[in-house]
C-alpha positions as CSV (number, residue, x, y, z in Angstrom):
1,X,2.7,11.9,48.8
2,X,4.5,9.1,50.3
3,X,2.4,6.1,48.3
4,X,4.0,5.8,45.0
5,X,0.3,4.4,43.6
6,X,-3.1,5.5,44.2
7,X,-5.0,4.4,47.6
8,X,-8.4,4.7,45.9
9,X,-10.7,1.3,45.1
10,X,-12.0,0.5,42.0
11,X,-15.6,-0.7,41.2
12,X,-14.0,-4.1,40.7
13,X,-13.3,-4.1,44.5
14,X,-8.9,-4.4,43.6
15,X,-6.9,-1.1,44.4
16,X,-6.3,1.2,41.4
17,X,-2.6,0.7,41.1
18,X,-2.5,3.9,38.8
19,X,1.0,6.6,39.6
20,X,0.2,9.0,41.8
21,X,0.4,12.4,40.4
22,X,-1.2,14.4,42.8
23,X,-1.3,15.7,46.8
24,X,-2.9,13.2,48.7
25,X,-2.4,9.9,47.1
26,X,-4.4,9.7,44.3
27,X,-4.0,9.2,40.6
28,X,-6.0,11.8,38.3
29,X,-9.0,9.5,37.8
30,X,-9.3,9.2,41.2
31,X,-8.8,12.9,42.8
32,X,-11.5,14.8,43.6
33,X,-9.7,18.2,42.8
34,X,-9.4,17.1,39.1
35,X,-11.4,18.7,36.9
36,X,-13.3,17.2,34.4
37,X,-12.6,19.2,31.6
38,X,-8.9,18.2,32.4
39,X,-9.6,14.7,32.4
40,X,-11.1,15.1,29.2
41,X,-8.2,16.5,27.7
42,X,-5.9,13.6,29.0
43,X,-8.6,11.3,27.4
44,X,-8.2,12.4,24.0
45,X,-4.1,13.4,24.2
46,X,-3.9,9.0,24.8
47,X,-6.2,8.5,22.2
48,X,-4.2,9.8,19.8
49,X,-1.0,8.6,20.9
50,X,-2.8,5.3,20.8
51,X,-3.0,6.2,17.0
52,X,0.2,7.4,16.6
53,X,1.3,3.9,18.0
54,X,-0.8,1.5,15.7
55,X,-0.2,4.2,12.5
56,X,4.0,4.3,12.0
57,X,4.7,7.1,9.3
58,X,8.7,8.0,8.0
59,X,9.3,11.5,8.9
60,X,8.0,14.1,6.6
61,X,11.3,15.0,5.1
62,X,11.4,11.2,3.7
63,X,11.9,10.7,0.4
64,X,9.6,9.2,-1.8
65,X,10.6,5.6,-3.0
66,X,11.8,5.8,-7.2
67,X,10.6,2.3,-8.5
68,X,12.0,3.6,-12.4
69,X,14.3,0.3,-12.6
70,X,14.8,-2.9,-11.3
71,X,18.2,-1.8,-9.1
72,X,16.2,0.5,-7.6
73,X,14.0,-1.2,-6.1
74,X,16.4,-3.6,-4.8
75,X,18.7,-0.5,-3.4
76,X,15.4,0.7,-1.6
77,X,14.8,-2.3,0.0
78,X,18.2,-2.6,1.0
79,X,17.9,0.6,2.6
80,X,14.3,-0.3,4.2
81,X,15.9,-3.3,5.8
82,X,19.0,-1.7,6.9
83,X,16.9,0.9,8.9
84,X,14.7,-1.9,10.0
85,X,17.9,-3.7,11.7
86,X,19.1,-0.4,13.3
87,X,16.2,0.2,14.5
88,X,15.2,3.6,12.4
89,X,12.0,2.3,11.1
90,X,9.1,0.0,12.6
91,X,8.8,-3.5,11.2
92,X,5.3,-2.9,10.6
93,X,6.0,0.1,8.5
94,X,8.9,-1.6,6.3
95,X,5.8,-4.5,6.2
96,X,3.6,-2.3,4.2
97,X,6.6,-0.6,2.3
98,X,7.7,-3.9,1.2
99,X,4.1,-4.9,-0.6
100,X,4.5,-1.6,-2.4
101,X,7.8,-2.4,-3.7
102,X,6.8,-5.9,-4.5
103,X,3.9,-4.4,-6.3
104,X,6.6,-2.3,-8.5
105,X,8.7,-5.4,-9.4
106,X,5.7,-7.3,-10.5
107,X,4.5,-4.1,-12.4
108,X,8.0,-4.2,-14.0
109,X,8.0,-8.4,-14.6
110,X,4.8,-7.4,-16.7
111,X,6.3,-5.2,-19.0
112,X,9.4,-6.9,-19.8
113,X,7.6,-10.2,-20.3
114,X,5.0,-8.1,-22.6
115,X,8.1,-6.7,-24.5
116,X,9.6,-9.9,-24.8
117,X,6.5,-11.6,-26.5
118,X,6.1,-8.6,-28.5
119,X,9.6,-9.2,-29.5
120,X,8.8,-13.4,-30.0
121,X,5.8,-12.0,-32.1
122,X,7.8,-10.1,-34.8
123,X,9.9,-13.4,-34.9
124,X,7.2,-15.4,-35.7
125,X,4.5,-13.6,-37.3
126,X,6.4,-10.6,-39.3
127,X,6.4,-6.5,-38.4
128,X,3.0,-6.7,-40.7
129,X,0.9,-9.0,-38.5
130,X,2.6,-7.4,-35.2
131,X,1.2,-3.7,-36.2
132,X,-2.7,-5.0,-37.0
133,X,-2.5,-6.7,-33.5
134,X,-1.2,-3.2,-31.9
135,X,-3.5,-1.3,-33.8
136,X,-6.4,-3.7,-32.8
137,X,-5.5,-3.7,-29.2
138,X,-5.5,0.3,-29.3
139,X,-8.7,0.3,-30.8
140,X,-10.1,-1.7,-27.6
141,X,-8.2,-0.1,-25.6
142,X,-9.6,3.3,-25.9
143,X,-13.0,2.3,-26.5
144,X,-13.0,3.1,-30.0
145,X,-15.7,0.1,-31.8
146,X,-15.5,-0.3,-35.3
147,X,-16.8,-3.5,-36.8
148,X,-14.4,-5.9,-37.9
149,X,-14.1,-6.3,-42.0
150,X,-16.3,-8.7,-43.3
151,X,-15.7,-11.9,-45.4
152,X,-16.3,-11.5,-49.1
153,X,-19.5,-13.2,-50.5
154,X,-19.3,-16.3,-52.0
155,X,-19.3,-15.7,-56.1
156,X,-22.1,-17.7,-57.6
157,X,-20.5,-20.0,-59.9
158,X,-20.6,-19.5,-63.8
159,X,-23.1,-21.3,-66.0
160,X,-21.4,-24.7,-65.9
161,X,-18.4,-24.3,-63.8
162,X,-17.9,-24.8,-60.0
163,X,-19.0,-27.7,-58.2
């Protein structure tokens, strides 16, 4: 085993240049003692390491992320970058970690710009106005359909009177 890379020839014509882990200078693709079953297992052991590769997870201990408030979300992403500059975590992973959290703050924007118009509402309209409009949107909401109250008929006009 004195060549440090197999002596057999590809189809290609070019030398294999795979390691040499076995008597007699060839790699495991290339010995004839190899069986195939075992070549079949070393097939599907790089397949899913290939996986492994293109899929990062956290461990399995990790914590989910809490998205409850504002500061924390911006604590966990200060965490997810610090790991990412240490090196604890793969860019790619903090990548798709990142579009959740932004996800959360938007989530978040939505309901504190709904409560502030239902705030500017009550301002404008009166408590009155602000409860039919809730009460209607519930109504949608939950797919109950009731028809709308109709407008009162005209009155015909008295012998006389009215234009």
């Amino acid at each position: 085993m004195s060549a440090t890379r197999c002596r057999a020839i590809r189809d290609d014509g070019k030398a294999c240049r795979g390691a040499v882990t076995q008597p007699g200078g060839y790699c495991l693709w290339h010995d004839p003692n190899t069986s195939p079953q075992v070549k079949q297992a070393v097939r599907a052991l790089g397949g899913r390491r290939r996986k492994l590769r293109m899929a990062p997870t956290l461990p399995a201990g990790a914590p989910d992320p809490r998205y409850a408030t504002r500061e924390e979300i911006v604590r966990w992403c200060e965490a997810m970058a610090g790991k990412v500059g240490r090196g604890e975590l793969d860019p790619k992973l903090s990548a798709e970690l990142r579009q959740w959290g932004a996800l959360a703050l938007a989530v978040r924007q939505q309901e504190s710009l709904e409560a502030l118009a239902r705030s500017l509402s009550v301002l404008e309209h009166g408590a009155g106005a602000v409860l039919l409009l809730e009460r209607l949107r519930d109504g949608l909401a939950d797919g109950r359909r009731r028809p709308l109250p109709g407008r009162a008929p005209a009155l015909p006009a008295a012998d006389g009177e009215g234009a």
